[in-house]
Structure formats: C-alpha cells, structure tokens
VMD Tcl script that draws the C-alpha trace (Angstrom):
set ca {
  {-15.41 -20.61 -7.74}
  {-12.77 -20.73 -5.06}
  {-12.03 -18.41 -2.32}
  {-9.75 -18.29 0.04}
  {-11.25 -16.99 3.69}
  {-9.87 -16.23 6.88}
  {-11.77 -18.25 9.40}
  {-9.86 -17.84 12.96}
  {-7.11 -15.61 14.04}
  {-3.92 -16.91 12.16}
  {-6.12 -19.45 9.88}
  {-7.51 -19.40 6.45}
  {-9.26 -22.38 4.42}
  {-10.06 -22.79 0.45}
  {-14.43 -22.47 0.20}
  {-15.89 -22.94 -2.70}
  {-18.20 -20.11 -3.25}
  {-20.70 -18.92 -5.74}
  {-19.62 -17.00 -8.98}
  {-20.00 -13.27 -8.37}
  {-22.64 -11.88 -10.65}
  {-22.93 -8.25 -12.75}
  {-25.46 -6.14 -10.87}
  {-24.97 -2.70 -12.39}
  {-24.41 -1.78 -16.06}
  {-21.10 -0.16 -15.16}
  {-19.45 -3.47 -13.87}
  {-16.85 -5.75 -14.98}
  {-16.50 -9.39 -14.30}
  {-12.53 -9.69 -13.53}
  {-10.70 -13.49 -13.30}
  {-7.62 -12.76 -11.04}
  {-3.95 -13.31 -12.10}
  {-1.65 -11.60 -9.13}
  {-2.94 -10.58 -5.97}
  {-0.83 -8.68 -3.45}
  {-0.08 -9.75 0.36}
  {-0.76 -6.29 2.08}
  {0.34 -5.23 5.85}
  {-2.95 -4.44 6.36}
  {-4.37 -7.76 5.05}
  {-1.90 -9.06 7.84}
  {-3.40 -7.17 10.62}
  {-6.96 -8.45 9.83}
  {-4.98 -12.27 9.77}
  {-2.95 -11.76 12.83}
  {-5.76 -9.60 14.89}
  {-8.96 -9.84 13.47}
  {-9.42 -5.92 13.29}
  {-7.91 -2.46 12.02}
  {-9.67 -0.38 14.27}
  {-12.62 -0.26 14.38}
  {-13.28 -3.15 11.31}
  {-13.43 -6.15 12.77}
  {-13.82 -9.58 10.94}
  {-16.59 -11.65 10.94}
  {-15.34 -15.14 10.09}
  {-15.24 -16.11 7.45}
  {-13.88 -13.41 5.28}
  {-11.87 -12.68 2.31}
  {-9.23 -10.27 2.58}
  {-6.94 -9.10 -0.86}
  {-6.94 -5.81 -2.40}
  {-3.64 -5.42 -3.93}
  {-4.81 -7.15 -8.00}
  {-4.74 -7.78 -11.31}
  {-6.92 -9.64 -13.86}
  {-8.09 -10.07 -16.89}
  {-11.90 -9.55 -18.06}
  {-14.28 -11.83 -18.04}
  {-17.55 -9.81 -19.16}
  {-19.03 -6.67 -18.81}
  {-21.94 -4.92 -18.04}
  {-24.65 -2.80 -20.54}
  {-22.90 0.36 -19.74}
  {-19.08 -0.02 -19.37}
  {-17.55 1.65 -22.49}
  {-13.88 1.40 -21.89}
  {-13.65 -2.64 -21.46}
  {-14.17 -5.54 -23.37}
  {-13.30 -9.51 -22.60}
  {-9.81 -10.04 -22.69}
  {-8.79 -6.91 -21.41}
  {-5.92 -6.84 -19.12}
  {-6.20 -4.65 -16.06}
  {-5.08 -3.23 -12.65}
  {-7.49 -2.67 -10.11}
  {-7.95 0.25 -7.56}
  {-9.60 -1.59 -4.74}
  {-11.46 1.27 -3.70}
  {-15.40 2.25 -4.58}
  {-16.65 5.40 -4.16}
  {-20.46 6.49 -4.11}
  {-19.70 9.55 -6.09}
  {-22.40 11.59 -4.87}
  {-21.87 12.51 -1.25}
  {-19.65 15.50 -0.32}
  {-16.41 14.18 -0.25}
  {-16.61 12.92 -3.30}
  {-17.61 15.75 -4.88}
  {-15.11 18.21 -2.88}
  {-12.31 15.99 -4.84}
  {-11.81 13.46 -1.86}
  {-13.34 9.99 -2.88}
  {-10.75 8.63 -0.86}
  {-12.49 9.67 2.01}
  {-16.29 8.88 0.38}
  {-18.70 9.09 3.11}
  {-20.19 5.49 1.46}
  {-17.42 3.96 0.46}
  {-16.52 0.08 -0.71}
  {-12.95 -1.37 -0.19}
  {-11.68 -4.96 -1.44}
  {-11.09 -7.00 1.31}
  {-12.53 -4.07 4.21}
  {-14.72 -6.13 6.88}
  {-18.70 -4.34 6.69}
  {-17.86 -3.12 2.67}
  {-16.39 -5.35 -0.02}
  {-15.35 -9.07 -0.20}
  {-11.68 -9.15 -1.07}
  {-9.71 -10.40 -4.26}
  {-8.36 -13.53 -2.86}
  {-10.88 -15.22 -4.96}
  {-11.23 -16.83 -8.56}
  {-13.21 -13.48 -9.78}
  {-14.75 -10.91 -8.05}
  {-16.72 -7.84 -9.76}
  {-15.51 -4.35 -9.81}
  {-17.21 -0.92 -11.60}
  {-15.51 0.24 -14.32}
  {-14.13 3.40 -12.71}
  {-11.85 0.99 -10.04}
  {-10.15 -0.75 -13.29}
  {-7.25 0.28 -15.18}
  {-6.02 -0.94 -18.51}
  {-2.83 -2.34 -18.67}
  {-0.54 -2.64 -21.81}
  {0.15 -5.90 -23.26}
  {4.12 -5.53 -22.89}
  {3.23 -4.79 -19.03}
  {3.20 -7.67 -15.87}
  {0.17 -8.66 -13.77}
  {2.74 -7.96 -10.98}
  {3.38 -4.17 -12.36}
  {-0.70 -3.68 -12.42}
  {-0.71 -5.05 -8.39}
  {2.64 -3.11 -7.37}
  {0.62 0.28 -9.03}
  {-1.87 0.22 -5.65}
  {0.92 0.37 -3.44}
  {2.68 2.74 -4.93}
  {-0.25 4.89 -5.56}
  {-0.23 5.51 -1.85}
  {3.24 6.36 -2.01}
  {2.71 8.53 -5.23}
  {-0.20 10.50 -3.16}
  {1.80 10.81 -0.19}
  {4.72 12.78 -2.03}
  {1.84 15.17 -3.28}
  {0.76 15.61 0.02}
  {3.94 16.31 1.77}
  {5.09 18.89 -1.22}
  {8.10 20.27 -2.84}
  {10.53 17.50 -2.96}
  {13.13 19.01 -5.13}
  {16.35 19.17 -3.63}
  {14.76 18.06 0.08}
  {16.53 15.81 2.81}
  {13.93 13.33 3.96}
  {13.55 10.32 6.32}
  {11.67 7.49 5.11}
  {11.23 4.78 8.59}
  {10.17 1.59 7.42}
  {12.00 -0.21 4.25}
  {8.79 -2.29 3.43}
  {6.64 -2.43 0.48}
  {4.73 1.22 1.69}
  {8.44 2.49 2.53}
  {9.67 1.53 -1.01}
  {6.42 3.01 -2.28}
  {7.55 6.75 -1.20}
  {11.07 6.40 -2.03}
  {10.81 5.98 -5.84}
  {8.00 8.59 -6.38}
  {9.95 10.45 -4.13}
  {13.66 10.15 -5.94}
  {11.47 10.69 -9.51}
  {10.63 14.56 -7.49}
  {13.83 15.25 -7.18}
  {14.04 14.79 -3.67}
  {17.90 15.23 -2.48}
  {19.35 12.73 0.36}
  {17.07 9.87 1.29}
  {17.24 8.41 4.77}
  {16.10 5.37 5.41}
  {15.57 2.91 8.44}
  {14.20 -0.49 8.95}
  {14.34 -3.13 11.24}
  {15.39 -6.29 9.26}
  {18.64 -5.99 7.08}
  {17.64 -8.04 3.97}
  {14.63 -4.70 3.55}
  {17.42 -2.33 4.32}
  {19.45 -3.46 1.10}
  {16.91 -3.19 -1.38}
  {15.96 0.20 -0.24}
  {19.55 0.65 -0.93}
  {19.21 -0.54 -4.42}
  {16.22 1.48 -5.23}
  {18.35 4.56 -4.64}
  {18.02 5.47 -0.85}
  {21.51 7.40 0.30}
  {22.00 6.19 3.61}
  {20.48 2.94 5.16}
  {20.01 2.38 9.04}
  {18.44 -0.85 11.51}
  {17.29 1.31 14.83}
  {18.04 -2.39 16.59}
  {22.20 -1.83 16.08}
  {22.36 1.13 15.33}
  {21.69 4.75 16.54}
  {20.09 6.26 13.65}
  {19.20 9.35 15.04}
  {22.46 10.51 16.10}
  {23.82 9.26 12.71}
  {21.70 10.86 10.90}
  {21.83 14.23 12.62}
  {25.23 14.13 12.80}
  {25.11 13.67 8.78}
  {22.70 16.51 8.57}
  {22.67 19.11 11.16}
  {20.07 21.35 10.48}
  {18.02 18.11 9.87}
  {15.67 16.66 7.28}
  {12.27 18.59 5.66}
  {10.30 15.43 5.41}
  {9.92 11.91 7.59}
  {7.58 9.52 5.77}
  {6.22 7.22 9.36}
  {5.73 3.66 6.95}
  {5.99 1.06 9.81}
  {3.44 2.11 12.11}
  {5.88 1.76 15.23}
  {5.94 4.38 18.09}
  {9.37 4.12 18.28}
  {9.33 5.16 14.44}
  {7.38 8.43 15.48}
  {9.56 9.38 18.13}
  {12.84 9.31 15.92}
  {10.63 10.56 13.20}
  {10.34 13.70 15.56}
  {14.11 14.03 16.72}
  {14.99 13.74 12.85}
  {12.89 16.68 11.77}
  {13.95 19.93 11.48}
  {12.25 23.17 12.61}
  {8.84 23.85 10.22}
  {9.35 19.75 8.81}
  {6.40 17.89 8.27}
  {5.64 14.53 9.53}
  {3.73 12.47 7.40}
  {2.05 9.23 8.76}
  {1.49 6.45 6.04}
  {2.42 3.23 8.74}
  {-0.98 1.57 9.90}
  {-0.41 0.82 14.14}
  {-1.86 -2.42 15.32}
  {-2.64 0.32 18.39}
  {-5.36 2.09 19.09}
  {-3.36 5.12 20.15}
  {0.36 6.03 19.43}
  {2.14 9.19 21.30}
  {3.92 12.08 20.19}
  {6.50 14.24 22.33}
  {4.44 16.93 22.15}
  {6.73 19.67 23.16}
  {9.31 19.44 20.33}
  {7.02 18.94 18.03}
  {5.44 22.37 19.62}
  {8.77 24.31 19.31}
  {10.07 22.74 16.69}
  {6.15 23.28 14.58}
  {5.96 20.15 13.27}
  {3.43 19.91 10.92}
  {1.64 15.99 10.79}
  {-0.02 14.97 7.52}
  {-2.10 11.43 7.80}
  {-2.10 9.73 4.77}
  {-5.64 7.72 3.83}
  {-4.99 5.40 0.96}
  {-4.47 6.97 -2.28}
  {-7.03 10.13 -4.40}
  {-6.79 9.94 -7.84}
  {-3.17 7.97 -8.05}
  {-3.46 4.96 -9.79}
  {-3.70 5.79 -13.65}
  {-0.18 8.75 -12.92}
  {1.64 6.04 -11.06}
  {0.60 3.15 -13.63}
  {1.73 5.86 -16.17}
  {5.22 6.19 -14.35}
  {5.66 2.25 -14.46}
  {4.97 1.49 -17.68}
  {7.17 4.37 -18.69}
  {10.16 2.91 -16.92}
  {10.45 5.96 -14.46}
  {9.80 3.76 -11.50}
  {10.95 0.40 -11.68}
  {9.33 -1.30 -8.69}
  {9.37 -5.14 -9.35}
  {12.44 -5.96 -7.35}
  {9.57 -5.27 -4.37}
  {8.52 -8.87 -5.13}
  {10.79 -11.43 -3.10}
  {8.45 -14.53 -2.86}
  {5.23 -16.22 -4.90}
  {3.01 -18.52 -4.09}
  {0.52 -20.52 -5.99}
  {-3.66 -19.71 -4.44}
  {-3.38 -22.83 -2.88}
  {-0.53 -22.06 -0.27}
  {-2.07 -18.51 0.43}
  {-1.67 -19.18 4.34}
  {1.77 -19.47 4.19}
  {2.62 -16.44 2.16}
  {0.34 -14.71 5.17}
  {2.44 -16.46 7.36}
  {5.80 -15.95 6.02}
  {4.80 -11.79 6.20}
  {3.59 -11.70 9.36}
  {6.63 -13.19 10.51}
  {8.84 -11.01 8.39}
  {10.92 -14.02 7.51}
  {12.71 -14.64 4.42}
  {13.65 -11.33 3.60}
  {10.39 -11.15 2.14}
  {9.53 -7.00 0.70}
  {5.98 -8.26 -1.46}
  {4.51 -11.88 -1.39}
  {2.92 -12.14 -4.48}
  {-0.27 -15.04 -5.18}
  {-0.51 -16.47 -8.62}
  {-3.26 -18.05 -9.84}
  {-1.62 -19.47 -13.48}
}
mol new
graphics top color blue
foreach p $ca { graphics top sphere $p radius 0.5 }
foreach p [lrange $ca 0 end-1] q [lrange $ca 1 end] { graphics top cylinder $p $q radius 0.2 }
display resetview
C-alpha cells in the first residue's frame, strides 16, 4: 500500500509500504476515505516534535479519519466488511488505573494515530484499529462528518469540563478548526454571548456564521478593551484554542473574578506564562484539556442529528497525492483555509 511519510522538517514523500495485518481478534482492517489535516500534525511537519515526541524520520502522521472496512478480526462483534466508520485515533490499554478511574484519555499505555513512539498515523491506504476506536456511521452521513466528529469531540469534552454553559458569556481565542470545535457544542449548551478572536479575517467570518456574537483580530483591533467595555463584569469562560501567549494573557484580562480558563491550544513552546497576580486575585481557575474521554459516539450523535452542523469547517481538499501541499497551505495559514481535508476517491 501507499503511505505518505514525513521524512525532513517541512518534507513528506509517497513509500510504498507493506499492508497492515490483523493481530488481535478485536481488530478491524479500515481502507481510508477522508483524513483530517490537524494543528498538531503541523507541528510534527514544521518542528519535528510536540514536546517531548519527537519524530524519527520517516513517519506517518494523520489522526483525524474515516473509512470503510476491509475485514475483521475473530472477535469484533459490532463490524462487518463494508461498514462505514469514524475513527477515534486513540487506544487505550484498558487495564491500568486511569483507565479504570474513567480517564482512558490519560491511559498510562496508551496508542495514538500518528503520535511518534505509539501508533503509525492514517495518512496511509489502510491502517488497523480495535474495534473500541471505530464508530459506525449512517449511510445518509459524509466521510467528512465521521473526520470533523474527532475534532469536535475535543471541543464537546471541553464544554463538559468547563461546566454550566447556560446563559454564560465566554471567550473563545482562536477561530480555527479546535476554536470552531467549542463554539457549536458550546451554543447547543446554551451558552449566552460568544466572544471570539482570531488572527486571520477569512477564520473570523465563519466563526461568525457558526453563531459567535461578536468577532475580533487582536492584530487591528483591541479586543480586550472591546470586549470589556461590551461586558463589564466580564466573561465566565475563555476557551485558549491557538496556543499563543498573547492568547493567555488577554484570556486573563477577559475573565472575570472566579472564571475559569480552559487551555485546549497546543504551544509550539515548551513553557508559556501567566500574570500570576490577577489570576491570584481575580481566582482564576485553569482547566487543561487532553484530547477528548468518552466524546466521540455523543458528538457523532449531535452531527448526524443536525444539532451541530460543522462541515462549513472544510475550506480546501486535496487528492493523497498532493498531501504536502495541504500541510503546506496550513502551516502557512493561507487561503483562508479552517480544515484541509485528504481524499483518497
């Protein structure tokens, strides 16, 4: 089969590869249909690392998927060939404590598509999954809904974290596809005015069609004086989805006394700052958000239902073949470009 693999900083070549194999009875044999360009698949292209996972050329990145099965192992029971599905790229052990305490998000063992030292990413032909990472899809429902679903599982989880949304002023800093991913979980809560801020216009306006109330660029405008002087008393929530340290510090000025702070943006940083003595008098309370726990089927539920309607995300395709330049056209941020979506038709 074909894969494409990131060889260099910036660079990525077609390999032809072995077929992946069923190991274990639980797995599934998936072809791929959509796959999802991620910010965080960017970082490993533009840097070589997240933290402390590094690459080690060459590599396949790709997490965000959908397929169709291929085959299946001895023990799956809810699959058979033909089967259309969305994937959650994640792979918990299931045994250690975390996964038991309710947190396989945070699996002391665990497997991610596309995570240098675990999994092998989707950018592929087919890759293999277990059958608790798959999720069926209806037949009136896109490959591109099953790949928006991981997305906006995060965003879905993130909402549950922060809390009560009913009726809430919140800041959401960052207009990209993890931006948009809190805003329509967080509009289908109930939350009140929406705040939003981004960087590049063309983002800014369809975070404006997906329902935010007021829209802001930090580079013309500025948005923390606008926004306070909208809303005095200040907002309950800031969603961080950029991963800027500028972000964090307006994320602070914006919050009102006993707001919480909840950090979904991934920093190309090690470290990021916080002014530490408003947050102290103001007690700011900071959520970090890791992925998604237990989102994917609720928020595939909310798609197919019509409650969110999240395919405007996708601004560009691009066949396999011209992978690198969908990578390039989001690291860049050109284009207006929300979600570049590979198709492998």
């Amino acid at each position: 089969m074909r894969a494409m693999r990131l060889t260099a900083l910036r660079d990525m070549k077609m390999f032809d590869v072995p077929d992946p194999q069923i190991a274990q009875p639980d797995e599934l044999l998936i072809r791929m249909t959509r796959v999802g360009v991620c910010g965080s698949d960017v970082h490993y292209y533009t840097t070589g690392r997240i933290g402390v996972q590094v690459v080690q050329y060459p590599f396949t990145v790709g997490h965000e998927c959908a397929g169709v099965v291929e085959a299946v192992g001895s023990g799956v029971t809810h699959f058979k060939p033909g089967d259309r599905i969305a994937i959650d790229p994640a792979m918990p052990c299931g045994a250690c404590d975390q996964c038991q305490g309710g947190r396989p998000h945070t699996c002391r063992k665990l497997r991610f598509l596309g995570c240098p030292g675990q999994a092998e990413g989707s950018l592929s032909e087919y890759i293999v999954m277990p059958e608790g990472s798959c999720f069926p899809l209806k037949d009136v429902s896109s490959f591109e809904l099953g790949v928006l679903s991981e997305p906006l599982a995060i965003g879905v989880y993130a909402c549950q974290l922060a809390g009560e949304l009913k009726g809430k002023k919140i800041g959401i800093l960052g207009c990209g596809p993890i931006g948009l991913s809190v805003l329509m979980p967080a509009r289908h809560a109930g939350a009140g005015a929406v705040y939003m801020t981004d960087k590049i216009d063309a983002r800014l306006q369809i975070a404006q069609g997906c329902g935010a109330d007021w829209i802001g660029n930090p580079d013309t405008q500025d948005v923390v004086a606008q926004i306070s002087a909208a809303e005095p008393l200040l907002l309950d929530y800031v969603f961080e989805c950029c991963g800027q340290q500028d972000a964090v510090d307006n994320a602070i000025e914006i919050l009102a006394p006993g707001g919480k702070l909840v950090m979904i943006g991934i920093p190309e940083v090690d470290r990021i700052s916080f002014q530490i003595d408003k947050m102290r008098r103001k007690e700011i309370c900071f959520q970090n958000v890791r992925r998604q726990n237990e989102c994917t089927h609720k928020t595939i539920d909310l798609l197919e239902s019509g409650a969110l309607n999240a395919e405007r995300m996708v601004t560009h395709y691009f066949p396999f073949e011209d992978t690198k330049a969908a990578f390039d056209l989001v690291a860049a941020y050109q284009d207006g470009v929300v979600k570049a979506m590979i198709t492998f038709d």
